[in-house]
C-alpha positions as CSV (number, residue, x, y, z in Angstrom):
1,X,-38.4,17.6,-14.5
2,X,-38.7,14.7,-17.3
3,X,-38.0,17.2,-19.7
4,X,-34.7,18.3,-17.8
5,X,-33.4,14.9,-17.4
6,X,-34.4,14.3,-21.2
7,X,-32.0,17.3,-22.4
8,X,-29.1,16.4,-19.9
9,X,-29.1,12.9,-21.8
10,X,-29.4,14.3,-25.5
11,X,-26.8,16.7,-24.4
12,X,-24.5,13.4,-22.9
13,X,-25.2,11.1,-26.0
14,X,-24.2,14.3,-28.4
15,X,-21.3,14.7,-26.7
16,X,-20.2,11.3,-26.1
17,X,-20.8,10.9,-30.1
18,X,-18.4,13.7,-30.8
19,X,-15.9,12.2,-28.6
20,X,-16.3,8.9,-30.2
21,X,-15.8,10.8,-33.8
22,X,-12.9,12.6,-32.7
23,X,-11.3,9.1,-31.6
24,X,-12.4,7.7,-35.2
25,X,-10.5,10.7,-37.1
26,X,-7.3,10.1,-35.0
27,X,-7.0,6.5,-35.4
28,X,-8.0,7.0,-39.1
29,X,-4.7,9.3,-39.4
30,X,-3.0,6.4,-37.7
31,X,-3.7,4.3,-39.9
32,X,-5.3,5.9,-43.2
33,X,-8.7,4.4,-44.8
34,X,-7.3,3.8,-48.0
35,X,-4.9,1.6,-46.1
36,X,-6.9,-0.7,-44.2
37,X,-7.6,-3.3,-46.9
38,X,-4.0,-4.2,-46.7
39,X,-4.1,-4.6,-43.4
40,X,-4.7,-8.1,-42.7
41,X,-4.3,-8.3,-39.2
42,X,-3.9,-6.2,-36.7
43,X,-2.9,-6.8,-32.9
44,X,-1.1,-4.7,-29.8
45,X,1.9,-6.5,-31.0
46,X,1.9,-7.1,-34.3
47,X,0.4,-5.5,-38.0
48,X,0.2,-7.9,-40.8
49,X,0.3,-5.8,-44.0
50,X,0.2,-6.6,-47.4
51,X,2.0,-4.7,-49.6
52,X,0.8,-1.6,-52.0
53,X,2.8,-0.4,-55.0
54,X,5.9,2.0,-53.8
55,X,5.2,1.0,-50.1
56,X,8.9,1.0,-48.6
57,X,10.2,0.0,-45.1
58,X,10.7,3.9,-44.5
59,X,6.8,5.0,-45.5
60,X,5.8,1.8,-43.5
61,X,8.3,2.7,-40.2
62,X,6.1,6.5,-39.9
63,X,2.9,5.5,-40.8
64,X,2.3,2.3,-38.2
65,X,5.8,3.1,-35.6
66,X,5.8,6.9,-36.0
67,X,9.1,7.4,-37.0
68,X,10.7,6.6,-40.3
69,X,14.2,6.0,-39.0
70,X,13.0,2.8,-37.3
71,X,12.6,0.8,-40.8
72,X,15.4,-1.6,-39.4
73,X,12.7,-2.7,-37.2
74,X,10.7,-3.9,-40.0
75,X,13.2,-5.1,-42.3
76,X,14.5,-6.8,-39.8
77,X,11.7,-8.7,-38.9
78,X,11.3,-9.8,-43.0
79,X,15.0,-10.3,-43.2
80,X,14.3,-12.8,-46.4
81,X,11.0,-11.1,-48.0
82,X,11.2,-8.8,-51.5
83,X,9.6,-5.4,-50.4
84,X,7.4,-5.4,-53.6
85,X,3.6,-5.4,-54.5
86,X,1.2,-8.2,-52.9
87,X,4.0,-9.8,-50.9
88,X,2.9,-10.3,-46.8
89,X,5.4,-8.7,-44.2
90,X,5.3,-8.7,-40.7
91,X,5.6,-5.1,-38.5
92,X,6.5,-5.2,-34.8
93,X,4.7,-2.5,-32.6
94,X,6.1,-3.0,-29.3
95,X,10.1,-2.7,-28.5
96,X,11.5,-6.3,-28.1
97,X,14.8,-8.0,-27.5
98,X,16.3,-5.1,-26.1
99,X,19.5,-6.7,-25.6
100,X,19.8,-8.8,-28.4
101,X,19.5,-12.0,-27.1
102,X,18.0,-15.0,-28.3
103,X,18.7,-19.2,-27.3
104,X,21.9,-19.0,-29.6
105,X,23.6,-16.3,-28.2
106,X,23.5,-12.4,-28.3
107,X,24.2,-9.2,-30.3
108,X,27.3,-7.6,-29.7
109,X,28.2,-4.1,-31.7
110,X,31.7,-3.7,-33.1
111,X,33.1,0.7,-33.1
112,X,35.6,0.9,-35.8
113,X,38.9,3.1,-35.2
114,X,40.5,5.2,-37.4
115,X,42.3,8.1,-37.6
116,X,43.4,10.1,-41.0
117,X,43.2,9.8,-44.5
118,X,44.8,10.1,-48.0
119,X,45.4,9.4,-51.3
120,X,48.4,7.8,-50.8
121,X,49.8,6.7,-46.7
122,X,53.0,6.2,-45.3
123,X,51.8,4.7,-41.9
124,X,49.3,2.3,-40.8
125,X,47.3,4.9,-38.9
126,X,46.4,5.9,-42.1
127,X,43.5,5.0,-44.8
128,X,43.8,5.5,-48.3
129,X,40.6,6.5,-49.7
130,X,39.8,3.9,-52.0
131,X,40.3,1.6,-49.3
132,X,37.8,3.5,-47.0
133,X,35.0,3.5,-49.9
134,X,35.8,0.2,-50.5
135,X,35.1,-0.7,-46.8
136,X,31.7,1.7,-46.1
137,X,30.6,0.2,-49.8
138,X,31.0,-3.0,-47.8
139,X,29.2,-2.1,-44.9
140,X,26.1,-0.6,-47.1
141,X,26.0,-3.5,-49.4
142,X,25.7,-6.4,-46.3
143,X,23.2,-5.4,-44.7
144,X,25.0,-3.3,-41.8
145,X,23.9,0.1,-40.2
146,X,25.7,2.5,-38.8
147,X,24.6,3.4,-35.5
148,X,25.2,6.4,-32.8
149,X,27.5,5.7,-29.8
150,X,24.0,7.8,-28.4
151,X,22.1,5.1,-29.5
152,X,24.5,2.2,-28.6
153,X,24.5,3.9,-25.4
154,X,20.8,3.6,-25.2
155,X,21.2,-0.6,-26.0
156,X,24.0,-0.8,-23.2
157,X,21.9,1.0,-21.1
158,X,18.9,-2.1,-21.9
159,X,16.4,0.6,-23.0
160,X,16.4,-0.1,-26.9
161,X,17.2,-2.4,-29.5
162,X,19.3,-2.5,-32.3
163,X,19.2,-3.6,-36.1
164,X,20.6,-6.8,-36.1
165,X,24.3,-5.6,-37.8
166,X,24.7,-2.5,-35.8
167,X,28.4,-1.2,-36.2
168,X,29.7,2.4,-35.1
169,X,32.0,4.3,-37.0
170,X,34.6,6.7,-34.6
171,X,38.0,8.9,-35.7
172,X,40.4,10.1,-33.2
173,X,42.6,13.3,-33.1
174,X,40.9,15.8,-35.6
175,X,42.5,15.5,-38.6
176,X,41.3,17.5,-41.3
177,X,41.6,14.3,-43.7
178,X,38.2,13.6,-42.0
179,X,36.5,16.8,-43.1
180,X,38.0,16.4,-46.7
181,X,38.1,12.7,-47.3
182,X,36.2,10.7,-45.3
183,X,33.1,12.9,-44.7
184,X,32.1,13.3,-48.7
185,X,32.3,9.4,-48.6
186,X,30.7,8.8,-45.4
187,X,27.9,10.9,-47.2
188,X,28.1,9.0,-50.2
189,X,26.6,5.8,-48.2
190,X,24.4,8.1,-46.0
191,X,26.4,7.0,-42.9
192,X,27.4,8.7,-40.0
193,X,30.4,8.8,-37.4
194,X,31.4,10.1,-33.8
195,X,34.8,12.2,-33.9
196,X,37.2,11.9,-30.9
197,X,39.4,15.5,-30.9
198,X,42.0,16.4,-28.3
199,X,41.9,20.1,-28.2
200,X,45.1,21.1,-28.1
201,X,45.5,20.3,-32.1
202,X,42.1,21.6,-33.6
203,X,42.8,24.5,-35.6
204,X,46.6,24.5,-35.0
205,X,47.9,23.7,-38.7
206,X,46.5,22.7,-42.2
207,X,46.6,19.2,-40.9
208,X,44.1,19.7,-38.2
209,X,40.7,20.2,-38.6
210,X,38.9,23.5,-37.2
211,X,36.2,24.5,-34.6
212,X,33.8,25.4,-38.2
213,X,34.4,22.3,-39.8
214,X,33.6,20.6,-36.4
215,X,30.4,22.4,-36.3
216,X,29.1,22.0,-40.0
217,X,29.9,18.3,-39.1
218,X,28.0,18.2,-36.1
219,X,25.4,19.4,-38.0
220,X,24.9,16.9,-40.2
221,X,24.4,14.5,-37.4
222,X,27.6,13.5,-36.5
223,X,29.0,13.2,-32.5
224,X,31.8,14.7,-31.2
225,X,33.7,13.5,-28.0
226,X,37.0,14.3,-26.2
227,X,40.3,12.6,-26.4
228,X,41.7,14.8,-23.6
229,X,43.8,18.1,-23.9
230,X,47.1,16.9,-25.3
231,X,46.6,13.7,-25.9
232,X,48.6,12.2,-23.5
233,X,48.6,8.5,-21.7
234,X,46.2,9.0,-18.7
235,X,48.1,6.1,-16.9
236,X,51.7,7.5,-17.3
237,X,52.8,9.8,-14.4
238,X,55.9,12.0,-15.3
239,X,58.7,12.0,-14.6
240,X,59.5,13.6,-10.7
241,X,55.7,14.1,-10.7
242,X,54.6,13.0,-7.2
243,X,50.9,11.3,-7.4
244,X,49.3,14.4,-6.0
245,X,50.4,16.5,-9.1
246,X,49.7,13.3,-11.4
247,X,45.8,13.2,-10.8
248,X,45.9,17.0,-10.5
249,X,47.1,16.9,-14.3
250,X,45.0,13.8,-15.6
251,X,41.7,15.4,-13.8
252,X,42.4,18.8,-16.1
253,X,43.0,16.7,-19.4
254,X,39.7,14.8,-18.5
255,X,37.7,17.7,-17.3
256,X,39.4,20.5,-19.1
257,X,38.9,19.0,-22.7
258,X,35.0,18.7,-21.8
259,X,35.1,22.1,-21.0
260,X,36.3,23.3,-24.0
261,X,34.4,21.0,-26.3
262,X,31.3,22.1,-24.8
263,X,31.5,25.5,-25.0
264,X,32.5,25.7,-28.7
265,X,29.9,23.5,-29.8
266,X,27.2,24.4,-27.4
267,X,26.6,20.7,-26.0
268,X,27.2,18.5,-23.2
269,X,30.0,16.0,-23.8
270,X,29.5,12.7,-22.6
271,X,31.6,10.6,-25.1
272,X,35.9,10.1,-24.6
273,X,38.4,7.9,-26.1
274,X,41.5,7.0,-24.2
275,X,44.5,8.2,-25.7
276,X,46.6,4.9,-26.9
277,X,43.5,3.3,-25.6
278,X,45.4,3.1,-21.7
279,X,43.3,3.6,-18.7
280,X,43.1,2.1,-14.9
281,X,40.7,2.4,-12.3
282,X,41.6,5.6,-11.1
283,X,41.1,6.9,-14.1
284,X,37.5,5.2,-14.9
285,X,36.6,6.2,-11.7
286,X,37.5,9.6,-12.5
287,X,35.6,10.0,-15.6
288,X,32.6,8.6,-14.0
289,X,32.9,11.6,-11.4
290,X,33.5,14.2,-14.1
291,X,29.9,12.5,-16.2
292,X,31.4,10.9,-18.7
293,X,29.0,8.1,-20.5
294,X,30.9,6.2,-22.6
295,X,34.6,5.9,-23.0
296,X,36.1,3.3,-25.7
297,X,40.0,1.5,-25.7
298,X,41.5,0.0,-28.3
299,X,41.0,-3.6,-26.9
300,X,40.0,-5.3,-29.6
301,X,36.3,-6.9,-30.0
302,X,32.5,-6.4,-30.0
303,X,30.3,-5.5,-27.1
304,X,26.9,-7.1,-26.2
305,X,24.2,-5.1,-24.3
306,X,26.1,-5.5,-20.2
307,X,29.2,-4.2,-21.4
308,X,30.7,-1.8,-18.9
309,X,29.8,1.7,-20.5
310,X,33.2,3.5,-19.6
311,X,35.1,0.7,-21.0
312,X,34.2,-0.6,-24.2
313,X,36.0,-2.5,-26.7
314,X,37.3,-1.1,-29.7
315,X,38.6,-2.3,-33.1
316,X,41.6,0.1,-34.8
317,X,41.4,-0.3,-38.5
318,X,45.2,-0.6,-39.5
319,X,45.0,-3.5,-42.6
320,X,44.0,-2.7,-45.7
321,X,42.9,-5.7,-47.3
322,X,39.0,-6.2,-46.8
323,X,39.4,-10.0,-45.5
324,X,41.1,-8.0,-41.9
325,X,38.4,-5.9,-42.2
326,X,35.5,-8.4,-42.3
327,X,37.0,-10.4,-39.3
328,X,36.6,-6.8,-37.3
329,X,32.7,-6.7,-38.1
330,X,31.2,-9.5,-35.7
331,X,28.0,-8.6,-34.5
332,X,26.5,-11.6,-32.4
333,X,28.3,-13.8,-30.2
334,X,26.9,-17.6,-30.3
335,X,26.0,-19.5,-27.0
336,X,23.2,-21.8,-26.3
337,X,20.8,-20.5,-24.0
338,X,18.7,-23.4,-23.9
């Protein structure tokens, strides 16, 4: 009998040693051995790291926040610290400030609005090219980020934070001036934007961009949403059109260019942009029915973390001179808290 209870408890302390080992290898790939020197402190909520040779924010975001994309998180937690050997920086663990607020004020998130490109433009709904390297050159060298409306939607929805100068790129219609002009210098900066198409004018003409292009974009990581069928104002009823007939027509522009979208790109499509930027209630309400997420105006502004989803602000980039375009790019809204 002494002997059976003697090999039950060799047989529990094995195992339990095993376990124990197996724990010890996985936090040990968590955190590598030839790491932990740096590591000065460590806490649920905080690491305390001093730096190796070639360590960057990237390397640092996958190895201790398990995903290299969310080395904002610790740059902007050492906004004023040189990422070079033997300096101290701090790296948050846990998801804080998820709407951006703090006893000054709050973060609000600008989406720029543009629409084609060239060399050389005869209208203000168009960018010339230098001006629209001169702007994302801008962006890159301040400090900003180019987010997702996916992500914003994720901040307005108070589920995650943001990098402190969070700023979303979007172009309406479907021009193929985006797929020639502005994409290769979008890439150039490493940025990323969401596309707002009406379907009625993709593929129709050398001017407008195509269902292939749309897709080798989407690719690459960028969102594509609807701007109705025909790219009419939702608002306006015709002409001898009774009201009946009216929301009959606006419901097929709303639901219709979801349709379509979805089907040639193989996704759901929660993203729209009122054309002219015009919508009511009805319409909102309609949008909401038909699972719209986000829908963005032209109203001019930022928009902090209770925004209403289906009616965000939206600033149209018509000036060329970089001083308009600076004022466009305010990211936090000051008020005392205290």
């Amino acid at each position: 009998m002494l002997n059976q209870i003697f090999n039950r408890f060799k047989h529990l302390t094995i195992t339990l040693l095993i376990i124990a080992g197996g724990f010890f290898f996985v936090s040990s790939c968590a955190t590598p051995l030839f790491d932990r020197k740096s590591m000065l402190f460590r806490s649920e909520e905080y690491v305390v790291y001093r730096l190796k040779k070639k360590k960057t924010p990237t390397m640092l975001a996958e190895m201790f926040l398990g995903d290299k994309k969310r080395s904002w998180v610790i740059e902007d937690a050492n906004e004023n610290v040189a990422f070079k050997k033997g300096e101290v920086i701090v790296i948050p663990l846990k998801e804080k400030n998820k709407g951006g607020l703090t006893v000054d004020g709050f973060q609000v998130v600008p989406i720029l609005s543009y629409h084609r490109f060239a060399d050389n433009c005869d209208s203000p709904l168009c960018l010339p090219a230098r001006v629209f390297d001169q702007q994302m050159k801008y962006l890159k060298e301040n400090g900003y980020r180019v987010i997702s409306l996916g992500e914003l939607h994720e901040f307005l929805k108070y589920r995650n934070s943001l990098p402190k100068r969070s700023v979303v790129i979007s172009i309406d219609d479907g021009y193929r001036s985006v797929y020639n002009i502005a994409w290769p210098i979008l890439k150039k900066y490493d940025f990323r934007a969401t596309l707002f198409i009406y379907t009625d004018f993709v593929g129709v003409s050398k001017n407008a961009i195509t269902w292939d292009q749309l897709r080798e974009m989407k690719k690459s990581g960028f969102e594509i949403g609807a701007h109705t069928m025909s790219h009419c104002d939702l608002t306006r009823q015709n002409k001898g059109e009774d009201t009946e007939a009216y929301m009959s027509r606006i419901e097929k522009e709303l639901s219709m260019s979801k349709q379509i979208i979805d089907k040639k790109l193989n996704q759901n499509t929660v993203f729209l942009a009122f054309p002219y930027g015009r919508y009511d209630q009805s319409v909102l309400d309609m949008c909401k029915r038909l699972g719209y997420k986000i829908a963005v105006s032209v109203k001019r502004g930022s928009n902090p973390f209770f925004a209403d989803p289906l009616a965000l602000r939206r600033s149209q980039i018509l000036k060329r001179d970089i001083k308009s375009f600076i004022s466009r790019l305010k990211t936090f809204n000051k008020l005392s808290l205290e």
